[in-house]
N, C-alpha and C positions, 0 to 999 in steps of 0.2 A: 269891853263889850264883845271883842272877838274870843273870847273864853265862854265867853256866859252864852253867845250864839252858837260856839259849839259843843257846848256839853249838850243845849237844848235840843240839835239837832242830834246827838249822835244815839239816844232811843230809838230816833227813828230810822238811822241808816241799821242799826243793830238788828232792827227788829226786820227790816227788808231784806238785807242778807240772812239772818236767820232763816226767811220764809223759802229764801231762793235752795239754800242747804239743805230745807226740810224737803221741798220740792226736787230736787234731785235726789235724793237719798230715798223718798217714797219713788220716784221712775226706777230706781237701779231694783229694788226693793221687787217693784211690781213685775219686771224684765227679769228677775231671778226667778217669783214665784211662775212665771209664765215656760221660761225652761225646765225647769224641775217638772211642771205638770205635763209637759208636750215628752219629756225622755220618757214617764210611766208612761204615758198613753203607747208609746212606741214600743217600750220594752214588754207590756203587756200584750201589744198586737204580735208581736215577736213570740211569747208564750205560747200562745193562741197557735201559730203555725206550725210551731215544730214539737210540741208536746207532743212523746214526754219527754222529749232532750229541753236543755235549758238555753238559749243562745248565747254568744260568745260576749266578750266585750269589744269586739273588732263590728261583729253583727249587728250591735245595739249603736253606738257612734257612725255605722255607715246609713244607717234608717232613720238614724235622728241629724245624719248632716252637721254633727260635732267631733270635737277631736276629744282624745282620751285624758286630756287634760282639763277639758271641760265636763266631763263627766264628773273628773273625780273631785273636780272642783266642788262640785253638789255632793258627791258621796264616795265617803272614803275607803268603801271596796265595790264588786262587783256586787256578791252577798247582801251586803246596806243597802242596793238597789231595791233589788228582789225582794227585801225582805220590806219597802216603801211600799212596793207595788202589794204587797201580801194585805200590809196593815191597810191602804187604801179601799181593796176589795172588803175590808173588815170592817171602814166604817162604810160603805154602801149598803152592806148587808142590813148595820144596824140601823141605818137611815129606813131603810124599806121597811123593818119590824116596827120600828117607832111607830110609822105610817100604818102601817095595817092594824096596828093594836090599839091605836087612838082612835080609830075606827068602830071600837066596841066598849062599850061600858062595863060590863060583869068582870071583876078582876081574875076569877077564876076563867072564865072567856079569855083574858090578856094573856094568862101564861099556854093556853091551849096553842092560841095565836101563834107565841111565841115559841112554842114547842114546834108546831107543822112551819112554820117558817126557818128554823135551824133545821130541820130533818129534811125539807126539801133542797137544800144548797148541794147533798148528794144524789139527787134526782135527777138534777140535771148533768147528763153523763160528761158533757163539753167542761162545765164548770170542775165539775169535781176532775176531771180529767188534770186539769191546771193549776187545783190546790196540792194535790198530788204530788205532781213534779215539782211544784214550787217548796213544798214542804220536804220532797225528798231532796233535793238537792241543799238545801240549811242543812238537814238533818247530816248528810254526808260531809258537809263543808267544816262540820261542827258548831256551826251557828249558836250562839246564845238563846235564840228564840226558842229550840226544843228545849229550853229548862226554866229558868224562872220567869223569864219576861215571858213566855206564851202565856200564862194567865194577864198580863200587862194586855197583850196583845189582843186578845176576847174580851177585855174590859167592855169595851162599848157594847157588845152582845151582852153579856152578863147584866150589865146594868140595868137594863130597861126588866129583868124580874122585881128589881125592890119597890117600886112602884105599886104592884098589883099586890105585890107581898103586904105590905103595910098596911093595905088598905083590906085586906082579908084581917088583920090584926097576927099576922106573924111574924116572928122573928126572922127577918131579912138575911139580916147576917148567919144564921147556918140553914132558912131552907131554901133560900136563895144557892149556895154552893152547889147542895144535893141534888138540885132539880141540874141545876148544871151541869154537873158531873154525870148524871145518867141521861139528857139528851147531848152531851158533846160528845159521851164515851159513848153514844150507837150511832151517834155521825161518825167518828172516827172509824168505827169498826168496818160501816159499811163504806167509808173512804177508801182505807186500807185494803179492803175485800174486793172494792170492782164493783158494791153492788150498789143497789139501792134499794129503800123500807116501802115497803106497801104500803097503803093506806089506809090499811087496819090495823098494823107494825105502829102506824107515825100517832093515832088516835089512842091505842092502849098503852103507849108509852104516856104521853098527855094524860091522861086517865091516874095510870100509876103513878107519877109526879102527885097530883092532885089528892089524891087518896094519904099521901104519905104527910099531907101537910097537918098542922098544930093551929088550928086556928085559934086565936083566946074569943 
Protein backbone atom coordinates (compact mmCIF):
# COMPACT_ATOMS: atom_id res chain seq x y z
CA UNK A 1 0.00 0.00 0.00
CA UNK A 2 2.89 2.37 0.83
CA UNK A 3 4.29 1.79 -2.73
CA UNK A 4 1.21 2.27 -4.58
CA UNK A 5 0.55 5.66 -2.29
CA UNK A 6 3.61 6.83 -3.49
CA UNK A 7 3.94 6.38 -6.78
CA UNK A 8 0.27 7.93 -6.87
CA UNK A 9 1.55 10.73 -5.07
CA UNK A 10 4.80 11.42 -6.73
CA UNK A 11 3.12 13.15 -10.30
CA UNK A 12 2.05 15.20 -8.09
CA UNK A 13 5.11 16.47 -5.97
CA UNK A 14 6.93 16.20 -9.61
CA UNK A 15 4.71 18.28 -11.21
CA UNK A 16 4.90 21.12 -8.09
CA UNK A 17 8.49 21.12 -8.12
CA UNK A 18 8.49 21.29 -11.77
CA UNK A 19 6.16 24.45 -11.49
CA UNK A 20 8.40 25.85 -8.66
CA UNK A 21 11.85 25.46 -11.23
CA UNK A 22 9.79 26.83 -13.94
CA UNK A 23 8.85 29.80 -11.74
CA UNK A 24 12.34 30.51 -10.85
CA UNK A 25 13.96 30.03 -14.04
CA UNK A 26 11.13 32.43 -15.73
CA UNK A 27 12.28 35.32 -12.51
CA UNK A 28 16.05 34.91 -13.22
CA UNK A 29 14.90 34.91 -17.04
CA UNK A 30 12.80 38.13 -16.59
CA UNK A 31 15.77 39.90 -14.10
CA UNK A 32 18.13 39.27 -17.04
CA UNK A 33 15.92 40.50 -19.59
CA UNK A 34 15.28 43.55 -17.27
CA UNK A 35 19.31 44.16 -17.04
CA UNK A 36 20.08 43.81 -20.53
CA UNK A 37 17.30 46.47 -21.32
CA UNK A 38 18.28 49.07 -18.52
CA UNK A 39 22.38 48.82 -19.64
CA UNK A 40 21.09 49.86 -23.54
CA UNK A 41 18.98 52.36 -22.23
CA UNK A 42 22.15 53.69 -20.42
CA UNK A 43 24.59 53.04 -22.91
CA UNK A 44 22.55 54.79 -25.37
CA UNK A 45 21.79 57.88 -22.92
CA UNK A 46 25.77 57.73 -22.72
CA UNK A 47 25.84 57.92 -26.88
CA UNK A 48 23.65 60.67 -26.85
CA UNK A 49 26.04 62.90 -24.43
CA UNK A 50 29.30 62.50 -25.83
CA UNK A 51 28.76 62.00 -29.56
CA UNK A 52 30.83 61.72 -31.42
CA UNK A 53 33.28 60.01 -28.94
CA UNK A 54 31.96 56.56 -27.93
CA UNK A 55 32.02 56.05 -24.03
CA UNK A 56 34.18 53.87 -22.24
CA UNK A 57 33.36 50.68 -20.54
CA UNK A 58 34.33 52.11 -17.05
CA UNK A 59 31.58 54.97 -18.25
CA UNK A 60 28.84 52.62 -19.13
CA UNK A 61 29.25 50.18 -15.59
CA UNK A 62 29.48 53.54 -13.47
CA UNK A 63 25.78 54.81 -15.12
CA UNK A 64 24.43 51.59 -15.03
CA UNK A 65 25.63 50.92 -11.33
CA UNK A 66 27.20 47.32 -12.48
CA UNK A 67 30.43 45.82 -12.46
CA UNK A 68 32.45 44.80 -15.49
CA UNK A 69 31.61 41.50 -14.89
CA UNK A 70 28.30 41.96 -15.13
CA UNK A 71 28.28 43.50 -18.18
CA UNK A 72 30.20 41.03 -19.87
CA UNK A 73 28.12 38.65 -18.36
CA UNK A 74 25.26 39.86 -21.03
CA UNK A 75 27.88 40.63 -23.74
CA UNK A 76 31.03 39.52 -24.60
CA UNK A 77 32.69 42.66 -25.84
CA UNK A 78 32.17 46.29 -25.48
CA UNK A 79 31.49 46.29 -29.58
CA UNK A 80 28.46 43.45 -28.91
CA UNK A 81 27.17 46.22 -26.87
CA UNK A 82 26.99 48.82 -29.24
CA UNK A 83 26.24 47.00 -31.77
CA UNK A 84 22.72 45.70 -29.43
CA UNK A 85 22.03 49.24 -29.02
CA UNK A 86 22.59 49.78 -32.96
CA UNK A 87 20.13 46.72 -33.97
CA UNK A 88 17.57 48.02 -31.10
CA UNK A 89 17.48 51.49 -32.77
CA UNK A 90 16.88 49.23 -35.95
CA UNK A 91 14.02 47.55 -34.99
CA UNK A 92 12.28 51.03 -33.51
CA UNK A 93 12.68 52.35 -36.73
CA UNK A 94 10.91 49.44 -38.39
CA UNK A 95 8.28 49.34 -35.68
CA UNK A 96 7.42 53.12 -36.54
CA UNK A 97 7.49 52.33 -40.62
CA UNK A 98 5.27 49.30 -40.04
CA UNK A 99 2.96 51.85 -38.27
CA UNK A 100 2.92 54.59 -40.59
CA UNK A 101 2.44 52.29 -43.80
CA UNK A 102 -0.44 50.40 -42.36
CA UNK A 103 -1.88 53.55 -42.16
CA UNK A 104 -2.39 53.67 -46.01
CA UNK A 105 -3.83 51.36 -48.37
CA UNK A 106 -2.27 51.96 -52.04
CA UNK A 107 0.97 49.70 -52.11
CA UNK A 108 2.57 51.97 -54.15
CA UNK A 109 1.58 54.84 -51.23
CA UNK A 110 3.49 51.89 -48.89
CA UNK A 111 6.78 52.06 -50.37
CA UNK A 112 6.56 56.11 -50.90
CA UNK A 113 5.86 55.76 -47.04
CA UNK A 114 8.58 53.88 -46.66
CA UNK A 115 11.00 55.63 -48.63
CA UNK A 116 10.33 59.35 -46.78
CA UNK A 117 10.39 57.32 -43.45
CA UNK A 118 14.27 55.71 -44.22
CA UNK A 119 15.43 59.19 -45.69
CA UNK A 120 14.15 61.07 -42.77
CA UNK A 121 16.33 59.01 -40.00
CA UNK A 122 19.11 61.54 -41.55
CA UNK A 123 17.15 64.61 -40.91
CA UNK A 124 17.12 64.45 -37.90
CA UNK A 125 20.71 65.91 -37.30
CA UNK A 126 20.83 64.40 -33.24
CA UNK A 127 19.82 61.09 -34.59
CA UNK A 128 21.99 60.74 -37.46
CA UNK A 129 24.64 62.37 -35.23
CA UNK A 130 24.72 58.86 -33.15
CA UNK A 131 24.43 56.30 -36.13
CA UNK A 132 27.36 58.00 -37.14
CA UNK A 133 29.51 57.46 -34.31
CA UNK A 134 28.06 54.22 -33.55
CA UNK A 135 28.66 53.01 -36.95
CA UNK A 136 32.07 54.66 -37.02
CA UNK A 137 33.48 53.23 -34.15
CA UNK A 138 32.22 49.04 -35.52
CA UNK A 139 33.61 50.21 -38.56
CA UNK A 140 37.14 51.12 -36.81
CA UNK A 141 36.85 48.24 -34.30
CA UNK A 142 36.53 46.06 -37.42
CA UNK A 143 33.25 44.86 -36.31
CA UNK A 144 31.47 42.20 -38.52
CA UNK A 145 28.51 44.28 -39.00
CA UNK A 146 30.21 46.45 -41.86
CA UNK A 147 30.22 43.30 -43.92
CA UNK A 148 27.72 40.60 -44.15
CA UNK A 149 25.55 40.82 -41.26
CA UNK A 150 24.64 44.66 -42.05
CA UNK A 151 22.21 43.48 -44.54
CA UNK A 152 21.15 40.97 -41.36
CA UNK A 153 21.07 43.91 -39.49
CA UNK A 154 18.45 46.20 -41.91
CA UNK A 155 16.47 43.08 -42.29
CA UNK A 156 13.54 44.36 -40.25
CA UNK A 157 13.67 47.75 -42.65
CA UNK A 158 13.92 45.82 -45.66
CA UNK A 159 11.26 43.65 -45.00
CA UNK A 160 8.22 45.68 -44.64
CA UNK A 161 8.88 46.37 -49.02
CA UNK A 162 7.72 42.66 -49.86
CA UNK A 163 4.42 43.36 -48.64
CA UNK A 164 3.55 46.32 -50.91
CA UNK A 165 5.69 44.49 -53.58
CA UNK A 166 3.43 41.38 -53.95
CA UNK A 167 0.57 43.05 -53.83
CA UNK A 168 1.62 45.44 -56.93
CA UNK A 169 2.32 41.68 -58.37
CA UNK A 170 6.18 42.05 -58.47
CA UNK A 171 8.89 40.19 -57.88
CA UNK A 172 9.83 40.85 -54.26
CA UNK A 173 12.84 39.23 -54.30
CA UNK A 174 15.02 41.60 -56.77
CA UNK A 175 12.76 44.84 -56.76
CA UNK A 176 12.49 44.76 -53.17
CA UNK A 177 16.83 44.89 -53.06
CA UNK A 178 16.97 47.83 -55.65
CA UNK A 179 14.52 49.91 -54.13
CA UNK A 180 16.80 49.23 -51.23
CA UNK A 181 19.84 49.83 -52.30
CA UNK A 182 19.04 53.16 -53.75
CA UNK A 183 17.09 54.59 -50.62
CA UNK A 184 19.79 53.13 -48.10
CA UNK A 185 22.80 54.15 -50.51
CA UNK A 186 21.28 58.14 -50.31
CA UNK A 187 20.84 57.66 -46.47
CA UNK A 188 24.29 56.66 -46.25
CA UNK A 189 25.55 59.15 -48.41
CA UNK A 190 23.89 61.93 -46.86
CA UNK A 191 24.98 60.16 -43.26
CA UNK A 192 28.49 60.09 -44.19
CA UNK A 193 28.19 63.70 -45.61
CA UNK A 194 26.75 65.70 -42.43
CA UNK A 195 23.90 66.38 -44.53
CA UNK A 196 20.38 65.89 -45.12
CA UNK A 197 17.77 65.30 -48.33
CA UNK A 198 15.23 67.88 -49.06
CA UNK A 199 11.88 67.19 -49.50
CA UNK A 200 11.95 67.23 -53.11
CA UNK A 201 15.42 64.92 -52.89
CA UNK A 202 13.17 62.32 -50.42
CA UNK A 203 9.82 62.49 -53.05
CA UNK A 204 11.98 62.00 -56.51
CA UNK A 205 13.88 59.38 -54.99
CA UNK A 206 10.31 57.65 -53.92
CA UNK A 207 9.19 58.51 -57.58
CA UNK A 208 12.39 56.95 -59.07
CA UNK A 209 12.02 53.64 -56.97
CA UNK A 210 8.49 53.49 -58.39
CA UNK A 211 8.98 54.29 -61.87
CA UNK A 212 11.83 51.44 -62.04
CA UNK A 213 9.23 48.83 -60.77
CA UNK A 214 7.87 45.57 -63.21
CA UNK A 215 4.62 45.22 -62.21
CA UNK A 216 2.84 41.89 -64.02
Amino acid sequence: MQNTTSDSQSPAVVSRASQAADRRTARQRQSAADEVERLLAVTLDLIEKSAPAIPSVSAIVAAAGISNQTLYRSFPSKDDLILAVLEQGTDRVASNLKERMAGVDDPQEKILVWTRGVLRQVSDTGAAQISRSVLEHLHKAGSSSQNGSQEELLRPITALLVEPLVSLGCNADLDGPCIADLVLGAMRRHLWSSTAPTRDEIEWIGRFALGGLHVQ
